[in-house]
SEBA-369493 format. One record per residue (C-alpha): x, z, y; residue in three letters; chain; residue number from 1. Coordinates in steps of 0.1 Angstrom, whole numbers, padded with zeros to 4 digits, always signed. Layout:
<atom xx="X" zz="Z" yy="Y" aa="ALA" ch="A" i="NUM"/>
...
END
This chain:
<atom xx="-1320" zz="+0173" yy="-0230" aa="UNK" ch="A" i="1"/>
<atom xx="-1315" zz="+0160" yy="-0265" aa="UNK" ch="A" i="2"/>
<atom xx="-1307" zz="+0183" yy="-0294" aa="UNK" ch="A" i="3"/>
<atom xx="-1270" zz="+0175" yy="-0305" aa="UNK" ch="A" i="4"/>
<atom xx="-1262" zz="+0171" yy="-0337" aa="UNK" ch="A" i="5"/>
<atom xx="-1226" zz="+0178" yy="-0352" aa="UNK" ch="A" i="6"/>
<atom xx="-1208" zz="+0175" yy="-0390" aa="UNK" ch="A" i="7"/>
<atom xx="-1180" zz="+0190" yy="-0398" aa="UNK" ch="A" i="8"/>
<atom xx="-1159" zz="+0178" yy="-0426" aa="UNK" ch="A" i="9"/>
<atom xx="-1137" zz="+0205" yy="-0440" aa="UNK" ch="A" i="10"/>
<atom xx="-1115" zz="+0188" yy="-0466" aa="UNK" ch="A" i="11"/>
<atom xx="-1085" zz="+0191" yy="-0486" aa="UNK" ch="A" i="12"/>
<atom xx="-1056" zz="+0173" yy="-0470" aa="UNK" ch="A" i="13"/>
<atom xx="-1032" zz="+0147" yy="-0494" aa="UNK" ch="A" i="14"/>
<atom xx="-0993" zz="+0157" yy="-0481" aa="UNK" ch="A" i="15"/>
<atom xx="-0988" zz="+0127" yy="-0462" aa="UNK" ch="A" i="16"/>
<atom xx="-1007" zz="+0107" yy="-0485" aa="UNK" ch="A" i="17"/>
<atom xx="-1026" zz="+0085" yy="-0455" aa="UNK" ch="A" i="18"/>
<atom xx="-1043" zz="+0063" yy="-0480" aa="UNK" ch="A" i="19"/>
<atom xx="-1057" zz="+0094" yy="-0504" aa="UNK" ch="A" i="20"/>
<atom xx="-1067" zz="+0109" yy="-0471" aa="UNK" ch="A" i="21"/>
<atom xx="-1087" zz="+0081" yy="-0454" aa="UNK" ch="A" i="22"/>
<atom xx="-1103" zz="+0074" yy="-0487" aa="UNK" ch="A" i="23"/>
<atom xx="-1112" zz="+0105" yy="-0495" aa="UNK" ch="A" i="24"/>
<atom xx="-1125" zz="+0115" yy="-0459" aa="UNK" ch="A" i="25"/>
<atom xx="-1144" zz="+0082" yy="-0467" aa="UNK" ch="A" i="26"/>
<atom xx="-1158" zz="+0095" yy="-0499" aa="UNK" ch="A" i="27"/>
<atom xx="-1172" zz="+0127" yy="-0483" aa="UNK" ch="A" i="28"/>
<atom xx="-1185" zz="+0109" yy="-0455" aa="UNK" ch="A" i="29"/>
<atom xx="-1209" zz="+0081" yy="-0479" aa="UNK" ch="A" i="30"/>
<atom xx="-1218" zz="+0108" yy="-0505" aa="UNK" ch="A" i="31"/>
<atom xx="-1233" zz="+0131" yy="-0480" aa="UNK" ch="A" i="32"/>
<atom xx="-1254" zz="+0101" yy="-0460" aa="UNK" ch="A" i="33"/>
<atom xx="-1247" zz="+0114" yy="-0428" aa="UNK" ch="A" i="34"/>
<atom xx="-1270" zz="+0116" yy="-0400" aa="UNK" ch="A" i="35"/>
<atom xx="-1258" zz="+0130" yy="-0374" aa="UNK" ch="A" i="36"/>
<atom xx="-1242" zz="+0121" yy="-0339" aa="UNK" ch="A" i="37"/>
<atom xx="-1204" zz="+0138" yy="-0338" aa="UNK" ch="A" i="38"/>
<atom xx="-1183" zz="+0141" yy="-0371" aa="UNK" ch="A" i="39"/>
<atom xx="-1149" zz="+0166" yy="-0370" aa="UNK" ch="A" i="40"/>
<atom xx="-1126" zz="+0163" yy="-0388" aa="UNK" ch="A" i="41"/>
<atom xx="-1094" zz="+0184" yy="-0392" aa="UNK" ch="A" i="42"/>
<atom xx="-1062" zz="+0185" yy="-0376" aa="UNK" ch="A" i="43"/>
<atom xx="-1038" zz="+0157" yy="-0386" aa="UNK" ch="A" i="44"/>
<atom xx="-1066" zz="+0145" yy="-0417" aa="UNK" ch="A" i="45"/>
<atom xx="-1046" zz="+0121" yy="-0426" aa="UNK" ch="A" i="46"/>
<atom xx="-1012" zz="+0137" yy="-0432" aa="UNK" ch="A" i="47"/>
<atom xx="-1015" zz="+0171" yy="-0431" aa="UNK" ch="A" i="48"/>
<atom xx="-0997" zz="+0194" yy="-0405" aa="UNK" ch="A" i="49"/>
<atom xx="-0965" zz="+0177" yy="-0410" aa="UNK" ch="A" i="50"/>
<atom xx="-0928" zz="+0182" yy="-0385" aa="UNK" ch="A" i="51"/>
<atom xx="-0920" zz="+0146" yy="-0401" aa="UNK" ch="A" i="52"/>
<atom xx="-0932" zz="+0123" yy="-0378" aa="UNK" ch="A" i="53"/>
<atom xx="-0909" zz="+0102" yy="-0385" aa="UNK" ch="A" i="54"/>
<atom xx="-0918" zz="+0095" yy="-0420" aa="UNK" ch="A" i="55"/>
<atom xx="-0955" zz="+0093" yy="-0410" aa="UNK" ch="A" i="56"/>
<atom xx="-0966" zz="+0093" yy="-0371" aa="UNK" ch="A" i="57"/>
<atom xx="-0987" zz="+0056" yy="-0361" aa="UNK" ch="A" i="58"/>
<atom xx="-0992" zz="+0041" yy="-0332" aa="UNK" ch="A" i="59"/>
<atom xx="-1023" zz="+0037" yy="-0314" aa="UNK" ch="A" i="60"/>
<atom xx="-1031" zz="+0006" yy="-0333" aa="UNK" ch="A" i="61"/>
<atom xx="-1023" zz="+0017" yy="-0367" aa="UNK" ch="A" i="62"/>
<atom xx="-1045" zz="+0024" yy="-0396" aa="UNK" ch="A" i="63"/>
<atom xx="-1062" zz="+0055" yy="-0392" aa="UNK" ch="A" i="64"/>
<atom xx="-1075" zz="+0044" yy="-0353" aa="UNK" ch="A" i="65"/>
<atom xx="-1087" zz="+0014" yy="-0372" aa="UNK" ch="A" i="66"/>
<atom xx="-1104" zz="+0035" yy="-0396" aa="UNK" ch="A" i="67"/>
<atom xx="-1117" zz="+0058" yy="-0374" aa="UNK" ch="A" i="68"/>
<atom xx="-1132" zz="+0029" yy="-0354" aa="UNK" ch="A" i="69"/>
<atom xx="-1148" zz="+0013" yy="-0383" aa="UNK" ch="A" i="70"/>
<atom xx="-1166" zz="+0051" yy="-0395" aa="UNK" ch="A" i="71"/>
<atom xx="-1182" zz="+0054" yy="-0361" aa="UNK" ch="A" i="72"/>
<atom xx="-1193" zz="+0018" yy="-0357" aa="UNK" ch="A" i="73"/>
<atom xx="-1208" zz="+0024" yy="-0398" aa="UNK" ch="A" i="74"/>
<atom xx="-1222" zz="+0058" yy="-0388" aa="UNK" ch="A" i="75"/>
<atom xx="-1232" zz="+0052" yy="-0354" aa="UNK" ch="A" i="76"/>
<atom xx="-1219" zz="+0086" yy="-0344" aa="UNK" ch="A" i="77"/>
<atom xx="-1188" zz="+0095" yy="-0324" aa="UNK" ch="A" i="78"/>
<atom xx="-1159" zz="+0109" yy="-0347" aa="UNK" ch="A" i="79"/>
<atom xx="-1126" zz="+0129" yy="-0339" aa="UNK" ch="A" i="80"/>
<atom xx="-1100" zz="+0145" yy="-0355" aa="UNK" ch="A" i="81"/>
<atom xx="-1061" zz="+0144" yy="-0345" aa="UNK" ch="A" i="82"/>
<atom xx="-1028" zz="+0125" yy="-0358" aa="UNK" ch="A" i="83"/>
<atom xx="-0992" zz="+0122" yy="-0354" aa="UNK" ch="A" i="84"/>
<atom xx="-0987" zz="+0091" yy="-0328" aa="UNK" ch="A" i="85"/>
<atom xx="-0958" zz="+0075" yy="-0319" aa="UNK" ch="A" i="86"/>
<atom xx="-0957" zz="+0064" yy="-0284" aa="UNK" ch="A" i="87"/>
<atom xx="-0929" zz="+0053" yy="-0261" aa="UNK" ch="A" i="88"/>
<atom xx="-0905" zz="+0061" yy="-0285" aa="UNK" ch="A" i="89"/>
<atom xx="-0921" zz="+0101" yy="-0284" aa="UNK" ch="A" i="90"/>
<atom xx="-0942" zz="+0119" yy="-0307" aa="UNK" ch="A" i="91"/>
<atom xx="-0978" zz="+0136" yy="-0299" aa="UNK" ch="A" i="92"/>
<atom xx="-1005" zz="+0157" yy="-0320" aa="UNK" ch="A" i="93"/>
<atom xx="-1029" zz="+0137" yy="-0307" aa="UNK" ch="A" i="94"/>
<atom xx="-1066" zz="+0136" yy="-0306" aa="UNK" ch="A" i="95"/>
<atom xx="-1086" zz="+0105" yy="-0315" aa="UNK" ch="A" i="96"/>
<atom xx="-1121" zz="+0106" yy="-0301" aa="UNK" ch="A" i="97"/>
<atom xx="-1139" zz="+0071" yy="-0310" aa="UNK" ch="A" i="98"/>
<atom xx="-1175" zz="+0062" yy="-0300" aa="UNK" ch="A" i="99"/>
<atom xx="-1197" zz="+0040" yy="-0318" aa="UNK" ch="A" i="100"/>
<atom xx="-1190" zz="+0012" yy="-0297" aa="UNK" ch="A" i="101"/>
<atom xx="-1152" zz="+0011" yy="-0302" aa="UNK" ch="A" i="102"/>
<atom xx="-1141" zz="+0034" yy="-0272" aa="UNK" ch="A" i="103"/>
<atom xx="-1117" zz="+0051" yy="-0275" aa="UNK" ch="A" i="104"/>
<atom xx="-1106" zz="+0084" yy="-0256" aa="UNK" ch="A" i="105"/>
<atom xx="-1076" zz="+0111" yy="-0265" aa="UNK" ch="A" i="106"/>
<atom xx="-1064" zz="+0146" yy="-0258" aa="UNK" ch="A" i="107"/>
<atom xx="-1027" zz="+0151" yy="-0262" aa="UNK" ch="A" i="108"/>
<atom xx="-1028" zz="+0189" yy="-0280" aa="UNK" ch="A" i="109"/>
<atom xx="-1015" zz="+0210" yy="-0247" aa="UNK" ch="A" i="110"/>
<atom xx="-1001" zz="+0241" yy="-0268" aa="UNK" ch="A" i="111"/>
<atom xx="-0976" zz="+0235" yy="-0297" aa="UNK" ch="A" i="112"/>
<atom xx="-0969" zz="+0260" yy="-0324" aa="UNK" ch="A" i="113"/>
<atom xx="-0934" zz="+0270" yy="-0320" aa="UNK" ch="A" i="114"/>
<atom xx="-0934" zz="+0292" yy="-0351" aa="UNK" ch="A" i="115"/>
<atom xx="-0933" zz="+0261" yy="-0373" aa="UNK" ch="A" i="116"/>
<atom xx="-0911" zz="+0239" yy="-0348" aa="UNK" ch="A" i="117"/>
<atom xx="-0941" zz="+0219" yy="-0334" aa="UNK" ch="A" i="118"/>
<atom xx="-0925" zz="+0223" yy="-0299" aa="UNK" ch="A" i="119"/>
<atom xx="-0891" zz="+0210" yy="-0313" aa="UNK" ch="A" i="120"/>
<atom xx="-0907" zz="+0174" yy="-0326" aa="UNK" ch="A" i="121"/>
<atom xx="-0936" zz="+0167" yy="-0302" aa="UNK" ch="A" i="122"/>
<atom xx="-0942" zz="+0164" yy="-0268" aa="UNK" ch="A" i="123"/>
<atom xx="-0964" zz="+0184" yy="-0250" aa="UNK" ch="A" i="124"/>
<atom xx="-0998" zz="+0173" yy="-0237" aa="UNK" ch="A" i="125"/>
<atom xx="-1008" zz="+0178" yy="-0202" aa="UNK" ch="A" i="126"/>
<atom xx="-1047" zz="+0169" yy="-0196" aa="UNK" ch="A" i="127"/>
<atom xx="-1080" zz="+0184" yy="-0209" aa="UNK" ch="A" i="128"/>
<atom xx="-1108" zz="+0160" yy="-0221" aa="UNK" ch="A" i="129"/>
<atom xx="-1141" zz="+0159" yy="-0219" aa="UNK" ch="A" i="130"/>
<atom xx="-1165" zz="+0138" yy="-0240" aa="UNK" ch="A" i="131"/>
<atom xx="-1198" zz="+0131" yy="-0226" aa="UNK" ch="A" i="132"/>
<atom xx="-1227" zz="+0123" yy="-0253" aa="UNK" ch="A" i="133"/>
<atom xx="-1264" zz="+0127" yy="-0252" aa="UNK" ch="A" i="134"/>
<atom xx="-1259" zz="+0143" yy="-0222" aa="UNK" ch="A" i="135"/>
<atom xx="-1236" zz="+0171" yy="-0237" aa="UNK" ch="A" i="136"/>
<atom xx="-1204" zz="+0179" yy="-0221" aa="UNK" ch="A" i="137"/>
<atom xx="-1181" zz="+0186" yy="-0248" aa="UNK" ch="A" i="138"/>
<atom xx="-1141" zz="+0198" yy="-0248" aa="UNK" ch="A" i="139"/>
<atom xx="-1121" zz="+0190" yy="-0279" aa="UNK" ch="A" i="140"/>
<atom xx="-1090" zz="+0212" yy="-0284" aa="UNK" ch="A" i="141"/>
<atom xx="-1065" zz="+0212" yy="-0313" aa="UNK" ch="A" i="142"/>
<atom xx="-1056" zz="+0241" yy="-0331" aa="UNK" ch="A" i="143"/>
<atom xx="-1031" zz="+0267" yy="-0316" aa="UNK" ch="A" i="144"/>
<atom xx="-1049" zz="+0259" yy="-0282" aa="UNK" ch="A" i="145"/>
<atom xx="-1075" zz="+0282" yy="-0293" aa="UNK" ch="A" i="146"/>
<atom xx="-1048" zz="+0316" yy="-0286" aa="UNK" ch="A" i="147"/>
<atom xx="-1050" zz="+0307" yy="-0252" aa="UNK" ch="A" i="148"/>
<atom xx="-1080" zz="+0316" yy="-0231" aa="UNK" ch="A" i="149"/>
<atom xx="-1068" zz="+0298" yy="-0201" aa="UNK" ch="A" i="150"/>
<atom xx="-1064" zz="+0263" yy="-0210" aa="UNK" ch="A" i="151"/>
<atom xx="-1098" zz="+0269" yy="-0222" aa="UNK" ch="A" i="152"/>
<atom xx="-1114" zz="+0283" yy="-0198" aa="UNK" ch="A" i="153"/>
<atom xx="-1149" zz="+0267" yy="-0188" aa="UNK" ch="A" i="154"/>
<atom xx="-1144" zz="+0274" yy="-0152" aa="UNK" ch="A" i="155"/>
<atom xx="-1179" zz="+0264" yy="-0126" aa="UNK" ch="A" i="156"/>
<atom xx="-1193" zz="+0258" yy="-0164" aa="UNK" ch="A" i="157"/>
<atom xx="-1179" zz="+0224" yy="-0168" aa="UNK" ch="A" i="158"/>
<atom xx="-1186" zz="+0217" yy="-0211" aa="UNK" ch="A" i="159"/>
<atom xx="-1213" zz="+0225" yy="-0231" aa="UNK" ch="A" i="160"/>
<atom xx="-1192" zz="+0230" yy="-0266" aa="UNK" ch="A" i="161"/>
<atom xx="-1159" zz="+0235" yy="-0275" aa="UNK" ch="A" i="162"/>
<atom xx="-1145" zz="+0217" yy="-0305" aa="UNK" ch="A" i="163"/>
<atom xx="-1113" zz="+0232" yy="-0319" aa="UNK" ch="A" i="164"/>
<atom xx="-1098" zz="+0209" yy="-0349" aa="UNK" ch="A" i="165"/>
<atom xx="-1070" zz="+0229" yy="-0373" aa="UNK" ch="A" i="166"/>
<atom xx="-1051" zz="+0234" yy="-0399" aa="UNK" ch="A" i="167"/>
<atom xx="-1051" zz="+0271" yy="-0397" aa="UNK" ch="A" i="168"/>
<atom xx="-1033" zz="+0291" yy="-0420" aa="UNK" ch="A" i="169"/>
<atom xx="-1055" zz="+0318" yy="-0445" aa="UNK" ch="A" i="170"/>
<atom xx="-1028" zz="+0343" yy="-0437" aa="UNK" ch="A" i="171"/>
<atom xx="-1044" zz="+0346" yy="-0400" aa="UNK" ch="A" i="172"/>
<atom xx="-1078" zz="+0338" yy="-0408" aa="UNK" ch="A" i="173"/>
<atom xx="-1091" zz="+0370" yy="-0390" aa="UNK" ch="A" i="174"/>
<atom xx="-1074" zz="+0355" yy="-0358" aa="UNK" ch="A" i="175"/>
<atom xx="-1092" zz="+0326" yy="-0366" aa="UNK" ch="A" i="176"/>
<atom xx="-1128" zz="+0341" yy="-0363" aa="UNK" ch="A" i="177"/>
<atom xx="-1118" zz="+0367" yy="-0336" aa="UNK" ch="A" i="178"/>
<atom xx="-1108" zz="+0342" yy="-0311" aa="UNK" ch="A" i="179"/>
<atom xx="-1136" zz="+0312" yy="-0324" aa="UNK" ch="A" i="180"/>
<atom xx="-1161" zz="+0340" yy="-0310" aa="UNK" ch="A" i="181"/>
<atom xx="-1147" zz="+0354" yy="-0280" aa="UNK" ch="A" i="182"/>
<atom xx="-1138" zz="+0317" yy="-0269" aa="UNK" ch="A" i="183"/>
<atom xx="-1178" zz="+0311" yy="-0272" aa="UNK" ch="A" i="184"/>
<atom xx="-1188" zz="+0346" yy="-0253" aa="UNK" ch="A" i="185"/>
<atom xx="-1165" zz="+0340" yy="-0223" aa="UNK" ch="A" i="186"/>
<atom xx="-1171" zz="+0308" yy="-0218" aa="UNK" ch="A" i="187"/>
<atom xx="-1208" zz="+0309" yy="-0224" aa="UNK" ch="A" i="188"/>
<atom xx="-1211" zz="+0274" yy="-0249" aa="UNK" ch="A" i="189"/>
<atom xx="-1209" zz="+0268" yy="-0280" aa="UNK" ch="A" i="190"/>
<atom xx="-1174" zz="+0262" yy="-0301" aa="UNK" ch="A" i="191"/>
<atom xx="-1173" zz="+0243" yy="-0330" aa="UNK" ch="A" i="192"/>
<atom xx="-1139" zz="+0251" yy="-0351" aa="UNK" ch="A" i="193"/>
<atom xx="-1131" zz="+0229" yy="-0380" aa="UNK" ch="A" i="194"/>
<atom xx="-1100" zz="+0240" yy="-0406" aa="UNK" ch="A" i="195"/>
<atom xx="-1087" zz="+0223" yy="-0438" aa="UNK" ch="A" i="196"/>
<atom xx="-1085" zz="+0238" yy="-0471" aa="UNK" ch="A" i="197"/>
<atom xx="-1064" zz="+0241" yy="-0497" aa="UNK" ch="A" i="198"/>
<atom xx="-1023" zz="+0244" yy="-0496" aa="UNK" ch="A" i="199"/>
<atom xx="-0997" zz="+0218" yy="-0473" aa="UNK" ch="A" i="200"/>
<atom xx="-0963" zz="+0201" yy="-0489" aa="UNK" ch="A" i="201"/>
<atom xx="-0946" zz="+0235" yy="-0471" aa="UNK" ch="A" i="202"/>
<atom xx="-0966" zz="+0256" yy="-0494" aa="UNK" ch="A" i="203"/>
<atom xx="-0987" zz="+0272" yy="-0467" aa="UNK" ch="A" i="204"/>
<atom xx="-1025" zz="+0281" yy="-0479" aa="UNK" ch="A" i="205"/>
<atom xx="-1057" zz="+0275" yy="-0460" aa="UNK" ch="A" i="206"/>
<atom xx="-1087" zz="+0290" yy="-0468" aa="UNK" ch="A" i="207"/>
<atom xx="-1112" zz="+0270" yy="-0445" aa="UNK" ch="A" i="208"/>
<atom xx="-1141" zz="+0288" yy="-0429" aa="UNK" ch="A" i="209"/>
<atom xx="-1148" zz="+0262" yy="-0404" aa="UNK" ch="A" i="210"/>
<atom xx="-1175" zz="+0277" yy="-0381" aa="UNK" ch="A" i="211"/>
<atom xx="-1198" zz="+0272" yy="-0356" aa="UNK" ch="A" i="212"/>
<atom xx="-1208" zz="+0297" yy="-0326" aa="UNK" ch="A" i="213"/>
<atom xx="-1238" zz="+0300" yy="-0303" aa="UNK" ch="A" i="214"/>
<atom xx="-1230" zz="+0312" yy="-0270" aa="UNK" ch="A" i="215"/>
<atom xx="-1240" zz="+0347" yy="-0275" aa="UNK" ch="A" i="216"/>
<atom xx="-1212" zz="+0350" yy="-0301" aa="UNK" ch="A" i="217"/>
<atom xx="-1239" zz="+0345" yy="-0332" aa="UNK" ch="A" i="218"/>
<atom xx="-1221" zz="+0331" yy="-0362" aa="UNK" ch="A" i="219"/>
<atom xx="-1243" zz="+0299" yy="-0370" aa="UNK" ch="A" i="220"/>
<atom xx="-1222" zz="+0287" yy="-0399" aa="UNK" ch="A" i="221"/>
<atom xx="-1192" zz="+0297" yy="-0419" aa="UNK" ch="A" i="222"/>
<atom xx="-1177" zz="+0280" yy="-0448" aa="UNK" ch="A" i="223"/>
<atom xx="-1157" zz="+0287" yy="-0472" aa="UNK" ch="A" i="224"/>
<atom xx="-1125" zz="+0285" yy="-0489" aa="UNK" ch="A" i="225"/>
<atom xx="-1139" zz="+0249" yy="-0505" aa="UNK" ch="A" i="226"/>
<atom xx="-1144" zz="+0219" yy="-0492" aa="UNK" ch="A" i="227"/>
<atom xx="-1177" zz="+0211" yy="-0480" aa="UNK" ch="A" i="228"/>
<atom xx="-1194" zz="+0188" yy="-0454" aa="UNK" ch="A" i="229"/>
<atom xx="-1221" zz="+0208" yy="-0430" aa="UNK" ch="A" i="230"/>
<atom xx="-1243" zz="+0191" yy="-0402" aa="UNK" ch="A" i="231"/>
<atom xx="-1258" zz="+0222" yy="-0380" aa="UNK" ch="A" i="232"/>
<atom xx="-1285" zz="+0211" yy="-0349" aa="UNK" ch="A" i="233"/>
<atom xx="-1275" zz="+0227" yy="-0313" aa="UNK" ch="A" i="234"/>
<atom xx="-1300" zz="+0234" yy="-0285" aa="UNK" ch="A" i="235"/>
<atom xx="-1290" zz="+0222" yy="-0253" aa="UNK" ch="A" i="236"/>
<atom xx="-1324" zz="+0241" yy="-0237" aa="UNK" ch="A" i="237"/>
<atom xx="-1318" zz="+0276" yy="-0257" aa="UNK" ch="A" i="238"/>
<atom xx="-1275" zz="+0274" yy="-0240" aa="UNK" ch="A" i="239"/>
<atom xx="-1293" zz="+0270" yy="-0204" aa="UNK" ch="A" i="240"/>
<atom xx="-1316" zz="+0294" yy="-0209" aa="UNK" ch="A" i="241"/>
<atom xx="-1289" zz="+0321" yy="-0218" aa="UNK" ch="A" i="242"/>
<atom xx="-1268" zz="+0309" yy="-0194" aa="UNK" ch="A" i="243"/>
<atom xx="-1295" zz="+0313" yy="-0166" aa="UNK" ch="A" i="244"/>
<atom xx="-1310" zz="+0345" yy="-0180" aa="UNK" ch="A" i="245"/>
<atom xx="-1274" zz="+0357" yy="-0181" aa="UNK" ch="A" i="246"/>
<atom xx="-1250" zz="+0341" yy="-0153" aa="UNK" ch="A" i="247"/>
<atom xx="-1218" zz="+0358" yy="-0159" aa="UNK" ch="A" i="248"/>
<atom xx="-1203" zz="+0324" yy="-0155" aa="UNK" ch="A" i="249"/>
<atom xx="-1210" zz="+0326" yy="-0118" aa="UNK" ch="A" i="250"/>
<atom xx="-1186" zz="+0357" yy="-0115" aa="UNK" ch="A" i="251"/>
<atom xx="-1158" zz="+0347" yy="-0130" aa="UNK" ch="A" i="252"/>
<atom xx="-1121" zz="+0342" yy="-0112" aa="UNK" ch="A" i="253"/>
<atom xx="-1107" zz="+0310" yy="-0101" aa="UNK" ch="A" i="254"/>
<atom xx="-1077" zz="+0300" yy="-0099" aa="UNK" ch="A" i="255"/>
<atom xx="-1050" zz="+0269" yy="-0109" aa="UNK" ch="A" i="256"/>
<atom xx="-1023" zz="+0262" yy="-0135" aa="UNK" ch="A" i="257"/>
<atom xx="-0991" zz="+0257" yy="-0123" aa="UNK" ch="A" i="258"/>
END
């Protein structure tokens, strides 16, 4: 199995400013020469965490899914990150997943923050996702998803990594790591979370610290408050070894949503 090889891009976010945004994502993107085969990028990148959809949501063949589409084709790596969509005359945080060759697949975020009205102006999503590539199984999530172990859960082992794109607020950045690593421990994969930095057109802060955690629960990269752009190398070999030297997996309850 191939090594995997993943960038986040933890960035400062324009208040709906799509143009700045796309540009700037662009910027960070050429400057660091990427290599690498999955780029994340944070929660609503282009417009920030905004209960406006009005005044910015697209639809699925709007600017950003253009843009997104061209960067993988360039790059020649999948890319995701999520954005308000308009569809059917409703509202979604959405996911965009696109592969180099223009496919494109979405997650609908399942869990919407109710403390900031999120449940008020979107609609729920109802399915998971997962991505295959290079032979990784991989589960993208959004944000506030991550408080809730369930939705998450990797029941029968069914991803490899769990990717978790945010704008999550400084004030509960201990929540943040807390729950990056116990989502990693109990699930036995890897989880990849990606924040924004810097402060939304609501005056809330971010402070970052976009991580990445091994299956054991080792932290394998933090960042900072700043932005930065950080391509880390996972071992598909080293998670089946633990996993097969330490099978807790195979214990675990089942049962269904409802």
């Amino acid at each position: 199995m191939n090594a995997l090889k993943i960038t986040l891009i933890q960035s400062e976010i324009s208040w709906h400013n799509r143009s700045e945004n796309l540009n700037h994502i662009e910027s960070l993107i050429k400057k660091n020469n990427l290599q690498t085969d999955l780029i994340v990028l944070p929660e609503m990148f282009n417009t920030g965490f905004t209960m406006n959809p009005t005044e910015v949501s697209e639809e699925m063949d709007g600017v950003t899914v253009d843009f997104l589409i061209r960067i993988a084709r360039e790059t020649q790596a999948d890319i995701t990150g999520s954005i308000a969509v308009n569809e059917n005359g409703k509202y979604y945080n959405r996911l965009i997943w696109i592969k180099p060759d223009g496919e494109i697949l979405t997650y609908d975020k399942r869990h919407l923050f109710r403390m900031g009205g999120e449940d008020k102006v979107y609609t729920q999503g109802g399915s998971l996702l997962t991505v295959d590539l290079k032979g990784w199984r991989i589960r993208p999530f959004i944000c506030y998803d991550l408080r809730f172990p369930v939705w998450s859960r990797n029941s029968g082992i069914e991803y490899d990594l769990a990717v978790f794109t945010a704008n999550w607020p400084a004030a509960r950045d201990l929540h943040w790591d807390i729950l990056l690593r116990a989502r990693a421990i109990e699930n036995q994969c890897y989880v990849a979370g990606v924040n924004r930095t810097g402060r939304d057109g609501n005056g809330v802060n971010y402070n970052g610290r976009s991580s990445v955690i091994d299956y054991y629960g080792k932290t394998l990269f933090q960042g900072e408050a700043d932005e930065c752009v950080h391509t880390i190398t996972l071992s598909h070999s080293e998670l089946i070894g633990y996993r097969e030297s330490f099978p807790a997996w195979m214990d675990s309850d089942r049962f269904e949503l409802i």
